[in-house]
C-alpha positions in Angstrom: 195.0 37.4 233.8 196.2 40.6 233.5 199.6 42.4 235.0 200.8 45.6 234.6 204.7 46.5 234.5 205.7 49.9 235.2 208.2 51.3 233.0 208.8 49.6 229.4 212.4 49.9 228.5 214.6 47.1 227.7 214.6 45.3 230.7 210.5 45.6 231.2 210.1 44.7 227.7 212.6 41.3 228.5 210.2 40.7 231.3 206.7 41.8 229.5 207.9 39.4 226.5 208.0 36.1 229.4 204.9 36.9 230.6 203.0 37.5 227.4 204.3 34.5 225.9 203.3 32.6 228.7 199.7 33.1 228.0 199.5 36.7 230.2 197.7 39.8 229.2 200.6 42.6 229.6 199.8 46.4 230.0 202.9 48.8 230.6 202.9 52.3 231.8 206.3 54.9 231.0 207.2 58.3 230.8 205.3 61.1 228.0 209.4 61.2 227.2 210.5 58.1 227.4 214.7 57.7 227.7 215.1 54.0 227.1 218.1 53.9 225.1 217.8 50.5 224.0 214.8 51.6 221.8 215.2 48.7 219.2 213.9 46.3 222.0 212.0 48.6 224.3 208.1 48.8 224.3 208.3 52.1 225.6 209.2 53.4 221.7 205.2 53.0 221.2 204.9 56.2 223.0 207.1 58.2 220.0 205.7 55.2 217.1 202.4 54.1 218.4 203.1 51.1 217.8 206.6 48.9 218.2 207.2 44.9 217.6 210.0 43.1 219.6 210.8 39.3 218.6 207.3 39.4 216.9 205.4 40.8 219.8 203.2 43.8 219.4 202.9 47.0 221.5 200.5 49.8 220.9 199.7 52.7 222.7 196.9 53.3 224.3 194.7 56.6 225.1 193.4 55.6 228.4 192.8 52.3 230.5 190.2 51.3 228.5 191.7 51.4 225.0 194.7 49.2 227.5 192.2 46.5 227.9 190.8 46.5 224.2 194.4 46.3 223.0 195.2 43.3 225.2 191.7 41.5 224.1 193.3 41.9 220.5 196.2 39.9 221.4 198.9 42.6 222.1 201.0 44.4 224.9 199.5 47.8 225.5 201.5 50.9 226.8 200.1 53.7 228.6 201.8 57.4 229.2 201.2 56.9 233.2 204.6 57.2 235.1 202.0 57.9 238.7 200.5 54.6 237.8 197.0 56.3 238.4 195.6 53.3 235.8 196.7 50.7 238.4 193.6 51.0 240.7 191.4 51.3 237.6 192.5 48.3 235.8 192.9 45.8 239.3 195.7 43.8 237.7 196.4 40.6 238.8 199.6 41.1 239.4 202.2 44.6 239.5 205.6 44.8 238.7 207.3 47.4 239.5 210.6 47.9 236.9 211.0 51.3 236.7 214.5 50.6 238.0 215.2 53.9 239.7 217.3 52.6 242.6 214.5 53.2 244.9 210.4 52.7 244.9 209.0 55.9 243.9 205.4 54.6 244.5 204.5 51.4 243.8 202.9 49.5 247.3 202.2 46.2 248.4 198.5 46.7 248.4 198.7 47.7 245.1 197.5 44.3 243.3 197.4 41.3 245.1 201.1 40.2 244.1 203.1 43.1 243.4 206.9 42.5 242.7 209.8 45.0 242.5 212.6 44.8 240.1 216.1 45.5 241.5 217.6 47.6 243.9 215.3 50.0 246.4 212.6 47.0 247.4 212.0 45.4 250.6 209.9 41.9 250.4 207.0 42.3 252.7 207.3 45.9 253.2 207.6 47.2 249.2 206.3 43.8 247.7 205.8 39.9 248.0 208.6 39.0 246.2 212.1 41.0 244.9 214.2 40.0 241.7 218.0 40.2 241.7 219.5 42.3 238.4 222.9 42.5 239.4 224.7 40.4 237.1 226.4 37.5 238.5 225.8 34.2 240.1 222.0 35.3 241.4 220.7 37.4 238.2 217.0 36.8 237.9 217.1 35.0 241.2 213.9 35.6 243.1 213.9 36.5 246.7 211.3 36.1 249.3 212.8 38.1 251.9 215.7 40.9 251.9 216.7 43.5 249.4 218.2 42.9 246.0 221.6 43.9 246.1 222.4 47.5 246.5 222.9 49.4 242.9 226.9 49.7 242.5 227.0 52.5 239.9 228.6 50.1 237.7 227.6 48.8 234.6 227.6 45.3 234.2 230.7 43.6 232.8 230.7 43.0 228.7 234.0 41.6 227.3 235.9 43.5 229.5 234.1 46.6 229.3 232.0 48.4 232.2 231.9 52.0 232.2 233.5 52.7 229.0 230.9 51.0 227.1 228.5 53.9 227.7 228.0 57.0 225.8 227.1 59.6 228.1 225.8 63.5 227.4 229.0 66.2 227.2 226.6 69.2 228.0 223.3 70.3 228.4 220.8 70.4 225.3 219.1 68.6 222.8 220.5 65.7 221.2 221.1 65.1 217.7 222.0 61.9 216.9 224.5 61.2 213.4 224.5 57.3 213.8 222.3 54.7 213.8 221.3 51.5 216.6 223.3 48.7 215.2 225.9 50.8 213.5 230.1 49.6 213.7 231.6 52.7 215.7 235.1 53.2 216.7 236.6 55.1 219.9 236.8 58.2 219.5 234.0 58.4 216.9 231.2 61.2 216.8 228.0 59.5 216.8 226.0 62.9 217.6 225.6 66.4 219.2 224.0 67.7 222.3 223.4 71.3 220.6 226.9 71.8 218.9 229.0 69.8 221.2 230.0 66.1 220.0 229.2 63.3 222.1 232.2 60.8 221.6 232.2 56.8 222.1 234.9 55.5 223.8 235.3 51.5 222.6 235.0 50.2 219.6 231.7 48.0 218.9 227.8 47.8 217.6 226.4 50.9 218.6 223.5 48.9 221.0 221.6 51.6 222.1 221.0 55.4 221.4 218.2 57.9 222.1 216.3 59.4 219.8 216.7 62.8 217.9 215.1 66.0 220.0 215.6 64.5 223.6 216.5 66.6 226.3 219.4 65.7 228.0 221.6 66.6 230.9 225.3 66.4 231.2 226.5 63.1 231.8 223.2 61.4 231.4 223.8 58.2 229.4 222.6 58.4 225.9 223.7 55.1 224.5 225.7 51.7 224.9 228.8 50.1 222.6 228.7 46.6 222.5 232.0 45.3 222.0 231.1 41.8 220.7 230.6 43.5 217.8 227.3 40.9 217.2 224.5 42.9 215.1 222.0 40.9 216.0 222.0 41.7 219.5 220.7 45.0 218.9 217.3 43.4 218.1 216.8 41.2 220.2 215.9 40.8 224.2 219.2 40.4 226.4 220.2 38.2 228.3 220.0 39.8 231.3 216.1 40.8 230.8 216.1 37.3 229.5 216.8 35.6 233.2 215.2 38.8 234.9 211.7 38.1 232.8 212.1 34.3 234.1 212.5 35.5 237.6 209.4 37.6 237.1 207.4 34.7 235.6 208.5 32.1 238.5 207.7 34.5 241.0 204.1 35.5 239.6 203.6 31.3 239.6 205.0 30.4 242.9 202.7 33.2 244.8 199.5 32.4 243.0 200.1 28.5 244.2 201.1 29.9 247.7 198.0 31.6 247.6 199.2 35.1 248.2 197.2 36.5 245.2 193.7 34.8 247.3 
């Protein structure tokens, strides 16, 4: 059966990794640019690669529905360049979900496959989708709701060790950015780790460097360009988190519980 996910940065990927090991055919849509800056464990870097692994599973891009399906029968994720999801109605997936994770639906509808479920903040079950997952870390991450709203977005990252806001690296002007450090790289705060034209952009805690877009982006000021993790664990730079982890299983549970509900008849 296949479902498509729109958007393929980390969290996506944590949720397209569930479903494809769970015996799923996955096909992703994202951005021609995409800005995931988790790019070590985001399916969306097929799009600048053509092809990306993440804890052994394979992502390649594809042309054009078609070439989506042909990957998929070879036993891989496919990723299409289609942030209007104008491939949904072609490919008839099984099942949508929607984790673009902009705050708000920007287009996806509950008549768009016959379960379609929205990640995070900005869905309504019954009027957005059949079923809504929770991403605000806490007691009810990955929980899946039936009716309601996930809880609004807070503008706050979530809690690591202390750290919220400062563990994010964040543009100091407008330009193109020019990294000098690499994804799971020791940085210190006040370290340069790259340059948005000539301007340094500075990080602010000490930790593994988790995330960081790539060279030749354009970026705005203040627009987050990557993320200190101040467990200082290496590892965790290529691998899935937790939080896409338990958001993935919410997916999965809720894609199982509607089929034997018989929403998807």
């Amino acid at each position: 059966m296949l479902i498509i996910i729109r958007g393929a940065g980390d969290l996506a990927t944590g949720i397209a990794c569930r479903l494809f090991r769970s015996g799923f055919s996955v096909v992703m849509t994202d951005l021609a640019i995409p800005t995931a800056i988790r790019r070590t464990v985001a399916f969306s870097s097929a799009v600048y690669n053509g092809e990306v692994t993440v804890e052994g599973i394979i992502a390649r891009l594809a042309i054009d529905p078609e070439e989506a399906i042909s990957i998929t029968l070879d036993g891989n994720v496919a990723v299409l360049i289609d942030p209007e999801g104008h491939s949904i109605p072609i490919l008839r997936p099984f099942a949508l979900v929607d984790s673009i994770l902009a705050k708000k639906n920007i287009g996806t509808h509950l008549d768009d496959a016959p379960i379609v479920i929205g990640v995070g903040p900005g869905f309504t079950v019954g009027t957005d989708c059949h079923a809504a997952i929770e991403t605000q870390r806490g007691h009810y991450l990955g929980k899946v709701l039936y009716e309601g709203s996930p809880a609004p977005n807070t503008g706050i990252p979530g809690n690591i060790d202390g750290f919220t806001g400062e563990r994010l690296i964040r543009a100091t002007a407008d330009g193109i950015f020019s990294p000098i450090a690499a994804i799971g790289d020791m940085v210190n705060a006040g370290q340069t780790v790259g340059f948005v034209d000539h301007v340094p952009v500075i990080a602010t805690i000490h930790g593994t460097l988790r995330g960081l877009l790539p060279a030749g982006i354009p970026v705005r000021k203040a627009m987050k360009l990557g993320d200190v993790d101040p467990r200082c664990r290496k590892e965790y730079c290529f691998s899935v988190s937790d939080k896409a982890r338990a958001i993935g299983g919410g997916v999965l549970e809720a894609i199982l519980n509607l089929s034997k509900c018989g929403i998807s008849d």
